[in-house]
N, C-alpha and C positions, 0 to 999 in steps of 0.2 A: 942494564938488562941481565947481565950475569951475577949484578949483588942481585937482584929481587929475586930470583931463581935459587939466590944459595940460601938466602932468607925462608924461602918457603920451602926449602928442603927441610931446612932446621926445623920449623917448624909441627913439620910433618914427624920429623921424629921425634920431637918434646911429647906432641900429641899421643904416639904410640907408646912412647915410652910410661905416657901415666898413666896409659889405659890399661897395659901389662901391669902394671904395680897395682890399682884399683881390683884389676880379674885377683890378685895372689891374694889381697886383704882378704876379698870378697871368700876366696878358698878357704884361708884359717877362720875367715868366723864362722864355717859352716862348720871345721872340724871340730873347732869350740862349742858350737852349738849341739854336735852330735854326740860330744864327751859327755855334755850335761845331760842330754836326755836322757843316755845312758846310764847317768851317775843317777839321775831320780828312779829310774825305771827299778836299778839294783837297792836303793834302798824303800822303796814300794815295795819289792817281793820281801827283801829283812823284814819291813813290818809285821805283813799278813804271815811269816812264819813265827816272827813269838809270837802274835796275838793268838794265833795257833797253838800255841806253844801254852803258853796263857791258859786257852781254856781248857785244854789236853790236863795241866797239873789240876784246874779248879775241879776240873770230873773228877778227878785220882782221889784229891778230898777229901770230896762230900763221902764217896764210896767208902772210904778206910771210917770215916763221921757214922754213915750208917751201920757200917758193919761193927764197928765200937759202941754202937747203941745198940744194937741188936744183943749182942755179947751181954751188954751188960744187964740189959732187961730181958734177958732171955733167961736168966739163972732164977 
């Protein structure tokens, strides 16, 4: 009577004990999963700023383009 009672104490704490360790995985892959989002989120804004960035110089350009064509057809 008293081994099946010690049995199923044991038992009960195998069970808790893999449920604690399951809940922690279950934690880091969330913190994992939130580093990444993170990490795409920040190079999504890098992009849209040199593309930014990008088209900022291609205006600068054409502008210095036009005004050196103006200059020169303008004499």
């Amino acid at each position: 009577m008293q081994l099946q009672q010690q049995q199923q104490q044991q038992q009960q704490q195998q069970h808790q004990q893999q449920h604690q360790h399951q809940q922690q995985q279950e934690g880091q892959e969330e913190e994992q999963v939130g580093g990444l989002v993170k990490l795409v989120q920040q190079q999504g804004l890098q992009q849209q700023q040199q593309q930014q960035q990008q088209r900022e110089q291609q205006q600068q350009q054409l502008l210095l383009l036009l005004l050196l064509l103006l200059l020169l057809f303008g004499q």
